[in-house]
N, C-alpha and C positions, 0 to 999 in steps of 0.2 A: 770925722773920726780918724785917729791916726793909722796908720799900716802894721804898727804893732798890735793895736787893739782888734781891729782888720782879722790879722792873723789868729790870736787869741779865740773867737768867738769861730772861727770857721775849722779850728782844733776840735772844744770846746762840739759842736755843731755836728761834726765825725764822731766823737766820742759818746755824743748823744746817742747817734745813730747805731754805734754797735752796740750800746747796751742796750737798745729795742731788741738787736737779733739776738743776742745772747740772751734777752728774758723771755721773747716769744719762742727761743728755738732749744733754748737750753736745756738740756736732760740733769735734771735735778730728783737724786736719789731720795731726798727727805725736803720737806720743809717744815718752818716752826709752827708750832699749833697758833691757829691767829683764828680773832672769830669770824665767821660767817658773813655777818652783817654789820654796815658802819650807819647809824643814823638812818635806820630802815631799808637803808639798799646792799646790795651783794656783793661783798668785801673786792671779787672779782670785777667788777663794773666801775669800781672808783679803782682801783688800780690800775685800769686802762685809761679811763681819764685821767689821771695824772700821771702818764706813762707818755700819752699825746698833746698833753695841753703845751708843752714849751717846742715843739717842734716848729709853728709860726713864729713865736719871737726869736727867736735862734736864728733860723734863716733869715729874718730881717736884719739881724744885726751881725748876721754873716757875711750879706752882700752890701747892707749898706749904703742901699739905694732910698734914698727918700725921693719920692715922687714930686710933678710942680701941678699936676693936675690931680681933681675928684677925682676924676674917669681911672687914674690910672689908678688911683690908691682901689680902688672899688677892683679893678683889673686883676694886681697883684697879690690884695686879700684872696680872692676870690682861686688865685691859680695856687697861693700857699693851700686853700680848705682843701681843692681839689688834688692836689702831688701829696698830699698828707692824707687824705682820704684813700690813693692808690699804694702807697704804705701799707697803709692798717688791711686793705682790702688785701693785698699780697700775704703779710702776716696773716692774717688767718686764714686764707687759701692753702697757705705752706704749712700752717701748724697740719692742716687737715689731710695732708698728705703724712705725715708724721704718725711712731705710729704709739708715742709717749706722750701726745697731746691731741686736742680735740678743735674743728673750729667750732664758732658761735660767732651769729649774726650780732648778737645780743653784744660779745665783746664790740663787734665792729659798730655798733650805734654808740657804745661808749667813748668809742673815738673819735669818732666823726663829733658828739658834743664837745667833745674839750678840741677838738680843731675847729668847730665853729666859733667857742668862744672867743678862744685866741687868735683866731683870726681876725672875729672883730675887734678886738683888741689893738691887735699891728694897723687895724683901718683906722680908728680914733688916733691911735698916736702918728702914726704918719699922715693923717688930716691936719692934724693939731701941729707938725713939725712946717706943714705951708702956710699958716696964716703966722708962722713969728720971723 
């Protein structure tokens, strides 16, 4: 990958980052009427999942490290689930300190799913990026 691209995704990767705090922390006077439920789950639960799902591929393509071994990709997956699990677990400690928002465990299992997937996700493609 070149060093301008390099650059790009680890902008890109910051940027990510503060619209997590600005969404989990942000004092919002109104919001738009939206429904309740998407495809039987809690319009709130998939907006966390896809609030956390790109935080794994981000950082892979921030650092730009493909691995030469299983172990390590298995390693790396594994320490993205966990620094992205300590995220979501920080955000909603700090919402609940807050006193315009609320925590829920319930958000934090929603994050922890979409950092699971994506994480196994960044495992398959940097598996797939040593055997070419």
């Amino acid at each position: 990958m070149t060093s301008r691209l390099r650059i790009t995704f680890r902008i890109l990767l910051a940027l990510y980052l503060l619209a997590i705090v600005v969404l989990c922390f942000g004092h919002f006077k109104s919001s738009p009427d939206i429904p309740k439920m998407l495809f039987g789950l809690p319009i709130d639960k998939v907006v966390h999942f896809c609030m956390f799902l790109p935080f794994p591929v981000l950082v892979f393509l921030a650092v730009d490290k493909y691995t030469t071994k299983a172990w390590h990709s298995v390693l790396f997956a594994v320490g993205l689930f966990v620094v992205g699990c300590a995220i979501a677990a920080a955000t909603e400690l700090g919402q609940g300190l807050t006193s315009w928002r609320s925590a829920d465990p319930k958000d934090f299992w929603a994050d922890a799913a979409a950092l699971a997937v994506s994480s196994l996700a960044v495992f398959i493609i940097d598996i797939s990026k040593q055997h070419k």
